[in-house]
C-alpha positions as CSV (number, residue, x, y, z in Angstrom):
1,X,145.9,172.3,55.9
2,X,143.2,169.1,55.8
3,X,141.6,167.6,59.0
4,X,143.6,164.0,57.7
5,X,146.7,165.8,57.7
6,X,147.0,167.4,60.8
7,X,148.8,165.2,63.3
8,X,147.5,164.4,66.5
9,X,148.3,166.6,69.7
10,X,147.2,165.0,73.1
11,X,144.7,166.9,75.1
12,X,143.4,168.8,71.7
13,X,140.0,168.0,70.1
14,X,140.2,166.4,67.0
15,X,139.3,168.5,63.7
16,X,136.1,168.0,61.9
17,X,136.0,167.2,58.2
18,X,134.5,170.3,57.5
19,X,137.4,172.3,58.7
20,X,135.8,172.6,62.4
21,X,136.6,171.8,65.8
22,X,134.1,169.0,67.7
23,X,134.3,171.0,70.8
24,X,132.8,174.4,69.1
25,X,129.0,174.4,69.5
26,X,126.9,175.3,65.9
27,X,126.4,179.1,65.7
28,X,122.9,178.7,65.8
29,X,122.1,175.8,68.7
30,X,120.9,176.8,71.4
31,X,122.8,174.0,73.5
32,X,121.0,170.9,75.1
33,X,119.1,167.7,74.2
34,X,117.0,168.2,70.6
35,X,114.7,165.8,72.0
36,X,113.3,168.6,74.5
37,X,113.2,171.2,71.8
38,X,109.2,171.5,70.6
39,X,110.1,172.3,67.2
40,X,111.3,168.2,66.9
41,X,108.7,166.8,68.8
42,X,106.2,166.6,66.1
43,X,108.2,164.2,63.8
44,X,109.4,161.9,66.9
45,X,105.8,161.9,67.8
46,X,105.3,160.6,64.3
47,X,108.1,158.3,64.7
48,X,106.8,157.3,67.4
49,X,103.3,156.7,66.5
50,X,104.5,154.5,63.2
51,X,107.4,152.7,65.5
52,X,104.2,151.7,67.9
53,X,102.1,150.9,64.9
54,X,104.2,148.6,63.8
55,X,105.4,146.6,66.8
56,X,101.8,146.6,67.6
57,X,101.3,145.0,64.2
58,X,104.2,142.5,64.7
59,X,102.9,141.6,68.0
60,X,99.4,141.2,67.5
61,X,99.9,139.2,64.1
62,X,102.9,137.1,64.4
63,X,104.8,137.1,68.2
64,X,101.2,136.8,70.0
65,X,99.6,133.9,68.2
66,X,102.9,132.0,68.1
67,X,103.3,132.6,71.3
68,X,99.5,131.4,72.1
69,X,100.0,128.0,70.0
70,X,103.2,127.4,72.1
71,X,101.0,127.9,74.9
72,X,97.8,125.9,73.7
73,X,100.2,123.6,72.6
74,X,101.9,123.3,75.8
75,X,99.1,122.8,77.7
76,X,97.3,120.4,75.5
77,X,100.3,118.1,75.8
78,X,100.2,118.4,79.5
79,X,96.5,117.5,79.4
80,X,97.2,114.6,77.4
81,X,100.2,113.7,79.8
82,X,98.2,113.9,82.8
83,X,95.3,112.0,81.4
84,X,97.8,109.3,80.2
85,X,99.0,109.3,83.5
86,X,96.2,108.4,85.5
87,X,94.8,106.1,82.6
88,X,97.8,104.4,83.5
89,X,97.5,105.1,87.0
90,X,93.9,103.5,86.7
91,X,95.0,100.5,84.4
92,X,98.0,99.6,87.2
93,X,95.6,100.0,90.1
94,X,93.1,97.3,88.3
95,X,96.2,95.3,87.4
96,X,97.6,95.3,91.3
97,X,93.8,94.9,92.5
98,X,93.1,91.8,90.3
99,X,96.7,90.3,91.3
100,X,95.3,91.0,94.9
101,X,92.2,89.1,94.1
102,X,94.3,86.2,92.3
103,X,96.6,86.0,95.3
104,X,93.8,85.7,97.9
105,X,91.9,83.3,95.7
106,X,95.4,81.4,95.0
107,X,95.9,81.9,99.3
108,X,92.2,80.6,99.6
109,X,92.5,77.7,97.1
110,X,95.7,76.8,99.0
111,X,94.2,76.7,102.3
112,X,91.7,74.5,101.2
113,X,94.3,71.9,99.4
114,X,96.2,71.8,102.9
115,X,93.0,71.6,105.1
116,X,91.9,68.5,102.7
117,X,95.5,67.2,102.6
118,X,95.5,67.5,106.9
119,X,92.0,65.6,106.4
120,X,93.3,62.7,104.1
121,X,96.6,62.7,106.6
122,X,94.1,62.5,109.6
123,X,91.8,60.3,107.6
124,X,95.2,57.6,106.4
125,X,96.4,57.9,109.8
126,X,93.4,56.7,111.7
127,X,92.4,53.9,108.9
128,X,96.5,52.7,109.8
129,X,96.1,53.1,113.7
130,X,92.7,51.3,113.8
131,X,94.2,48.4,111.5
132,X,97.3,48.6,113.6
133,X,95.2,48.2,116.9
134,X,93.1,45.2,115.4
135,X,96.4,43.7,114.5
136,X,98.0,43.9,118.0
137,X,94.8,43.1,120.0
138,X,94.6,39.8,117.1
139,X,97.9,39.2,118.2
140,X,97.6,40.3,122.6
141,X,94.7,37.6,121.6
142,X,96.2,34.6,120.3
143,X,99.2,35.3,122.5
144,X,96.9,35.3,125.7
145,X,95.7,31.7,124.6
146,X,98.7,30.7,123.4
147,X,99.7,31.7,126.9
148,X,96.5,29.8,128.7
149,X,97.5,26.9,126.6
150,X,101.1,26.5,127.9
151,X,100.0,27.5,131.3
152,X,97.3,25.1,131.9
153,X,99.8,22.3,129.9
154,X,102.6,23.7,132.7
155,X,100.0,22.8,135.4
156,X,98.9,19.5,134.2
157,X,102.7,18.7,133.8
158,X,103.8,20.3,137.2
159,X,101.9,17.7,139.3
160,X,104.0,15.1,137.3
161,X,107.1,17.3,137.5
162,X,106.7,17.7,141.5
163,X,106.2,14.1,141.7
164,X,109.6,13.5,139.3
165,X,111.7,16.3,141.8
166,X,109.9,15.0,144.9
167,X,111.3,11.2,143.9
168,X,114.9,12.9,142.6
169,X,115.3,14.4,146.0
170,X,114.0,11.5,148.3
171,X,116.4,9.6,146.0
172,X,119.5,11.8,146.5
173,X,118.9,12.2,150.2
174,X,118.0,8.7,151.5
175,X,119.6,7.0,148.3
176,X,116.4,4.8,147.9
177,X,113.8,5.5,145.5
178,X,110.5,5.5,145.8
179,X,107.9,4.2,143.2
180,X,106.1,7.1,141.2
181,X,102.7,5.7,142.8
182,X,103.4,6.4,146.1
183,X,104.7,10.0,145.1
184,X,101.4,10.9,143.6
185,X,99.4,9.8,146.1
186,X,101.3,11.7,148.9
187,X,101.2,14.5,146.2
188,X,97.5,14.8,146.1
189,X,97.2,14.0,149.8
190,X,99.0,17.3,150.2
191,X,97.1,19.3,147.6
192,X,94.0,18.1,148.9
């Protein structure tokens, strides 16, 4: 009977194609691992060797250097990063110090323009006060002699108004009248 044609019993080891069992051990093994046997180790020390050679070879020549030129690579375009950082770094710190400079010289400029505006201001102000001033005191001036003028008329006329009233009143009260003469002299009789 063939090893395909004999049917399958649980807990039995399967049949070989060569008529044996896989749980019978060779007739001529001695059991254990071949790889601790001496008689194989000079042919997996030879495997070995050409195994080592050439992933040695693969390293060295193709995995290394690429490897290295992603590196070199890597770094150089951090370099350049970092250098284009602080050129830009450098080029915004001149661009922020110059807008410094423009806004102290602009603060400085503006200063100035207000000081000479305050001046002018000052200047305008003074000019329109002092013309102001002259004005008035022209005016206090001609006001005061205007004023002199009326009063000195007033006291020319109030010797000739007194003597008027003093002759309206002696008329009301004794119901004669007395001549305008008379009343002047008595006027300057009591004046003098």
């Amino acid at each position: 009977m063939a090893a395909e044609d004999t049917p399958y019993t649980p807990g039995a080891a399967p049949a070989a194609l060569d008529g044996t069992y896989a749980g019978a051990a060779p007739a001529d093994s001695g059991g254990g691992l071949p790889q601790f046997e001496f008689e194989y180790w000079g042919g997996q020390i030879v495997w070995l060797l050409l195994i080592f050679a050439v992933l040695y070879t693969l390293m060295s020549r193709v995995f290394i250097p690429r490897l290295r030129r992603v590196r070199e690579t890597r770094a150089e375009t951090i370099r350049s990063a970092v250098a284009e950082a602080r050129r830009v770094q450098d080029e915004a710190d001149a661009q922020a110090a110059a807008a410094r400079s423009e806004i102290e010289q602009a603060r400085t400029r503006a200063r100035t323009v207000a000081a000479e505006a305050k001046a002018r201001a000052n200047a305008d102000f003074a000019a329109r006060q002092a013309e102001a001033d002259a004005r008035i005191a022209e005016d206090l001036a001609a006001a005061e002699t205007r004023i002199r003028s009326l009063r000195d008329t007033a006291m020319a006329s109030v010797g000739e108004i007194a003597v008027e009233t003093a002759g309206a009143m002696v008329e009301r009260l004794t119901g004669t009248s007395v001549p305008a003469a008379d009343l002047r002299a008595a006027a300057k009789g009591a004046a003098g």
